[in-house]
N, C-alpha and C positions, 0 to 999 in steps of 0.2 A: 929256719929264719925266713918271714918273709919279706920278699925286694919291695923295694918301691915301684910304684907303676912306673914310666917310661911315657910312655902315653895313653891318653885318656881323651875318650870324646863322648858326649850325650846326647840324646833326644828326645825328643817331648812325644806322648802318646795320649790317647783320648780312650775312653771304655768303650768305642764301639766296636762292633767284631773284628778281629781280625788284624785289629790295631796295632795291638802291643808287637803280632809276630812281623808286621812290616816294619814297626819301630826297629825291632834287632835287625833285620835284615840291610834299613837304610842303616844303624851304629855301626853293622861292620863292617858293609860297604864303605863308608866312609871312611872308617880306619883304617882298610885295609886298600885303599883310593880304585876301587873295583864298582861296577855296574852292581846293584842286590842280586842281577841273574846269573851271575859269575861264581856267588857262592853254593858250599855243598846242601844240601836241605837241611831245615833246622831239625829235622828226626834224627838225626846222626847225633844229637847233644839234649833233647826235651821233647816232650810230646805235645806239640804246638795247641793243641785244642784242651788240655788239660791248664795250658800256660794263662790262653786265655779266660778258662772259667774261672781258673784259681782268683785273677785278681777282680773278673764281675761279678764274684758272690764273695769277695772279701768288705770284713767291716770294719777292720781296724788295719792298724799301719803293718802291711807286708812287706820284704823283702826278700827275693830267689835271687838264687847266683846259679850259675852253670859257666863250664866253657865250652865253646862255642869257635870252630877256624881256627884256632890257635890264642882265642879273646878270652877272657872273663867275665862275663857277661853279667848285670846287677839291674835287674827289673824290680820298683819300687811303686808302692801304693800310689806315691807321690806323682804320678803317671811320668814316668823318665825311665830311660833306657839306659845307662851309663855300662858304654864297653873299655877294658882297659889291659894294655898289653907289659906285661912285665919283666925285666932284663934277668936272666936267667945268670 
């Protein structure tokens, strides 16, 4: 069964390089009320240069999840980062 989130925060991203993976970096910085430099690398949960081509050679509505710190992590076409932590 799965919980409801607990908490949930989002960010808006742009298609230019590099974008999406600072998008997640400031979502769980954010969520997690940390500096982005404080977290582990995102290699540890996706392979960041895969993350970004995936959605600048996408044509239609995508969405990946991964987690991510301890996050859920939901990167969408729609350029938004939405990370969410769930009560166990």
């Amino acid at each position: 069964m799965k919980h409801a989130p607990v908490a949930t925060t989002s960010t808006p991203y742009s298609l230019e390089p590099d974008t999406i993976t600072e998008a997640v970096f400031s979502a769980v910085g954010d969520a997690e009320r940390v500096s982005p430099l404080e977290l582990q690398p995102l290699t540890t949960a996706i392979d960041p240069d895969a993350l970004e081509a995936l959605f600048r050679t996408s044509t239609g509505a995508t969405t990946i999840e991964f987690d991510y710190h301890g996050y859920r992590v939901c990167v969408s076409s729609d350029e938004r980062v939405t990370v969410r932590v769930y009560n166990d």
